[in-house]
Backbone as CSV, one residue per row, in Angstrom:
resi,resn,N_x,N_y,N_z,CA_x,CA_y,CA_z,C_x,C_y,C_z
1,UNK,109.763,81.156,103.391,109.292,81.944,104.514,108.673,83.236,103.980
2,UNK,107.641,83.816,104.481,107.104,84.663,104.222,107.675,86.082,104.161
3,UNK,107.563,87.252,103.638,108.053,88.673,104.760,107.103,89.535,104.674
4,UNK,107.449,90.314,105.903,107.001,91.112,106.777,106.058,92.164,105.405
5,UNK,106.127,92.683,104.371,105.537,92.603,103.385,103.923,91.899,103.091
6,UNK,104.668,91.059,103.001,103.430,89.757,102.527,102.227,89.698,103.773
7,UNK,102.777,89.672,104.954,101.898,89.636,106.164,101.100,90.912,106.336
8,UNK,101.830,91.743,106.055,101.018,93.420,105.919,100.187,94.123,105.058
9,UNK,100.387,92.997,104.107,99.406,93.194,102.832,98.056,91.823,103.277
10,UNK,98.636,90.571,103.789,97.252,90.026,104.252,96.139,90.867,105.595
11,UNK,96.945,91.722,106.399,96.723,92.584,107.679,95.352,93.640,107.209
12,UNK,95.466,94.063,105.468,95.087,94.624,104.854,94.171,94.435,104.146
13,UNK,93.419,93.531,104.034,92.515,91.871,103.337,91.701,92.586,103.798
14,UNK,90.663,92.645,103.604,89.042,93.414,103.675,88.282,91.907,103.822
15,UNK,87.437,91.644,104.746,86.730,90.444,104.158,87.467,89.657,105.443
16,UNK,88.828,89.987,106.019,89.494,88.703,107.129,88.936,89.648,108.378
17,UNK,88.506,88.706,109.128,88.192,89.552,110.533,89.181,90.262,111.219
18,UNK,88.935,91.314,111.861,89.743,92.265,112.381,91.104,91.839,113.153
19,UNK,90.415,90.912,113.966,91.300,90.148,115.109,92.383,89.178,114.156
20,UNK,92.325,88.409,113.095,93.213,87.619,112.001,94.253,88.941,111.426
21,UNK,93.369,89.759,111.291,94.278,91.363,110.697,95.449,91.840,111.044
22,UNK,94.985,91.869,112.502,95.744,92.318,113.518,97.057,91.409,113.565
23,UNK,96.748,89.916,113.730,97.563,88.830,114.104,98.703,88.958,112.931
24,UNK,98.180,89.102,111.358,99.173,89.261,110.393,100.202,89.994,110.460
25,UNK,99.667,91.959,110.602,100.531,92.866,111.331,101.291,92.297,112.286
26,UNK,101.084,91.723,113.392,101.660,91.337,114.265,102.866,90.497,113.845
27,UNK,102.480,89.858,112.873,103.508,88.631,112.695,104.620,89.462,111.817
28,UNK,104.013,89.801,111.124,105.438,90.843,110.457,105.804,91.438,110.633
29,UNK,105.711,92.235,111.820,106.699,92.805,112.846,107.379,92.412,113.796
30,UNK,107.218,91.177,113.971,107.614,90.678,115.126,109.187,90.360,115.324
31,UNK,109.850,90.079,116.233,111.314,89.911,116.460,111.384,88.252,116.515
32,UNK,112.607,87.583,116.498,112.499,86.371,116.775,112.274,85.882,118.069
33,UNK,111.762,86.529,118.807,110.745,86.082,119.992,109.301,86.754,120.320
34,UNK,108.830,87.347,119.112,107.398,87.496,118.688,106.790,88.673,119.788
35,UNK,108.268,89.633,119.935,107.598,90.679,120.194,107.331,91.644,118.936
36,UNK,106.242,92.172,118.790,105.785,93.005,117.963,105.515,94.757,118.092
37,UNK,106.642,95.575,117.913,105.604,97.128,118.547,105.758,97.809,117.577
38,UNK,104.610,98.736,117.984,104.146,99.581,116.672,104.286,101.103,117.385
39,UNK,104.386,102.165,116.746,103.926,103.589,116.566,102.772,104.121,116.873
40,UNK,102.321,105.189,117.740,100.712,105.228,117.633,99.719,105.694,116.323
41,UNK,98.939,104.739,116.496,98.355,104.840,115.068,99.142,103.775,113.921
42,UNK,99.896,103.287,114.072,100.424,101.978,112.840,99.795,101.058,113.031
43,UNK,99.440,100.811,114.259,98.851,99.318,114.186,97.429,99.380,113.074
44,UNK,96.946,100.411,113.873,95.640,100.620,112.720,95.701,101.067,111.698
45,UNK,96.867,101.377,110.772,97.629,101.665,109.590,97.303,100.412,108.729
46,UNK,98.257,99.521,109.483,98.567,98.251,108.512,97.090,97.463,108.813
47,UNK,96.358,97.927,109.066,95.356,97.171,109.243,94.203,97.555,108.148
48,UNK,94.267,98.777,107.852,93.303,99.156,106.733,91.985,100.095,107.608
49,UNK,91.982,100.097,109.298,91.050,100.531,110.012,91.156,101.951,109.930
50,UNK,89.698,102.417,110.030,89.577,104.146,109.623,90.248,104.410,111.167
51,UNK,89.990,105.897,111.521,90.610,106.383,112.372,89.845,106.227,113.574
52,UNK,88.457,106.039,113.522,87.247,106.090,114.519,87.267,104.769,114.815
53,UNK,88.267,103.406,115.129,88.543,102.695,115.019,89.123,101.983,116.422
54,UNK,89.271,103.009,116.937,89.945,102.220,118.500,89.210,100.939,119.146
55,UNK,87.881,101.209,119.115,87.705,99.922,120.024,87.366,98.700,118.953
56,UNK,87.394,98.592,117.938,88.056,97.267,117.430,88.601,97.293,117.417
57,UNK,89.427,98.107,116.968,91.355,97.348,117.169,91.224,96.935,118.785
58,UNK,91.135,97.212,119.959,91.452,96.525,121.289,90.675,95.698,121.589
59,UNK,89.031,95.335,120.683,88.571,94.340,121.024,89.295,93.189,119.971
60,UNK,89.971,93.570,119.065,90.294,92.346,118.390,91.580,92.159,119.093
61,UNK,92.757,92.670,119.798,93.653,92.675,120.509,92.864,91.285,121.672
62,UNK,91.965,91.762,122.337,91.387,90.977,123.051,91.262,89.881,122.980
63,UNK,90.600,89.103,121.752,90.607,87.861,121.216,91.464,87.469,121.203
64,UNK,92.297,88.205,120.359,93.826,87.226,120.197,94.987,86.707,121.729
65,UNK,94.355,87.867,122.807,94.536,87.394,124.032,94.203,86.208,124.680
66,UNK,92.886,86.330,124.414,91.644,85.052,124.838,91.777,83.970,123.968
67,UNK,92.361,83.342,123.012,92.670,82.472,121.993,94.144,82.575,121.985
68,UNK,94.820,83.069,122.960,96.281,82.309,123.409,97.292,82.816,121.908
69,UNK,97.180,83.435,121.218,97.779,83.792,120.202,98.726,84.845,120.783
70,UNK,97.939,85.580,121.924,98.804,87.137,122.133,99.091,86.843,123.339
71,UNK,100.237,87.588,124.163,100.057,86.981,125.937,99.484,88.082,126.347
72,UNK,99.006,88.031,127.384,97.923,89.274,128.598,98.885,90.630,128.254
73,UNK,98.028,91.887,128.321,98.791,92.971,128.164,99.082,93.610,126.692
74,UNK,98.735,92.748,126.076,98.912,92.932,124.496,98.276,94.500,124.375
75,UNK,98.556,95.383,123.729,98.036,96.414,122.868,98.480,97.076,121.757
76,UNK,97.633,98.188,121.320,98.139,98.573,120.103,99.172,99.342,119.852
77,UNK,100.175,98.963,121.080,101.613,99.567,120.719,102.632,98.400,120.703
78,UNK,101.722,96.826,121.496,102.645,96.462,121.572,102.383,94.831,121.935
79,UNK,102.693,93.899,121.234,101.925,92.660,120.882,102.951,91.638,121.279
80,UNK,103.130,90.307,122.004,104.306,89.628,121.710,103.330,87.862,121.821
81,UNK,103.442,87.932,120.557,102.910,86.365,119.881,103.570,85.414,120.710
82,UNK,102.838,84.791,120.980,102.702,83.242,121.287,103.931,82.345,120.372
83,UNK,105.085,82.023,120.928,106.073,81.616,120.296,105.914,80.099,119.674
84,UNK,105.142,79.424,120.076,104.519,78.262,119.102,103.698,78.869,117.737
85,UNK,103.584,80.034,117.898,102.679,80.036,116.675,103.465,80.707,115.735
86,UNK,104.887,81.316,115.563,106.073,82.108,115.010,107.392,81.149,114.911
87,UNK,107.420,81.458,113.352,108.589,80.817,112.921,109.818,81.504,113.399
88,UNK,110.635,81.145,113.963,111.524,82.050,114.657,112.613,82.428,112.966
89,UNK,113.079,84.395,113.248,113.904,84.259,112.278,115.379,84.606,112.654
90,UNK,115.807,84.297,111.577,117.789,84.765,112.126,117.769,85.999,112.312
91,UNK,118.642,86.019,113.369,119.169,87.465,113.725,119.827,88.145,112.728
């Protein structure tokens, strides 16, 4: 199994589209029911995004909405993955 590490360093990948970025962060924060929240300003931390950065980060939030990865409401404080797509971990 991966950790939360490993996912934050792919989040960080230059070259993966914003919205895949995001999803990594996401995953390595996530709880074993794939809620994910962040700090203001972490999400775009672990992402590698400069600071002038807001509306990609919420348009890539978006996608991952619209491609069923994220449920409705998702933002950059606060993400909860699609539980088919998360390995659930022990408490």
């Amino acid at each position: 199994m991966s950790t939360p590490h490993q996912f934050y360093a792919l989040a960080r990948t230059r070259g993966i589209p914003t919205s895949t970025r995001v999803m990594f962060a996401a995953t390595g924060r996530a709880d074993r029911h794939g809620r994910a929240t962040f700090e203001p300003g972490e999400l775009r931390r672990l992402t590698g995004l400069p600071d002038n950065s807001r509306t990609q980060l919420n348009d890539a939030i978006k996608r991952l909405v619209e491609w069923g990865v994220a449920a409705p409401g998702a933002s950059s404080g606060s993400i909860i993955l699609n539980p088919a797509l998360i390995r659930h971990r022990a408490a």
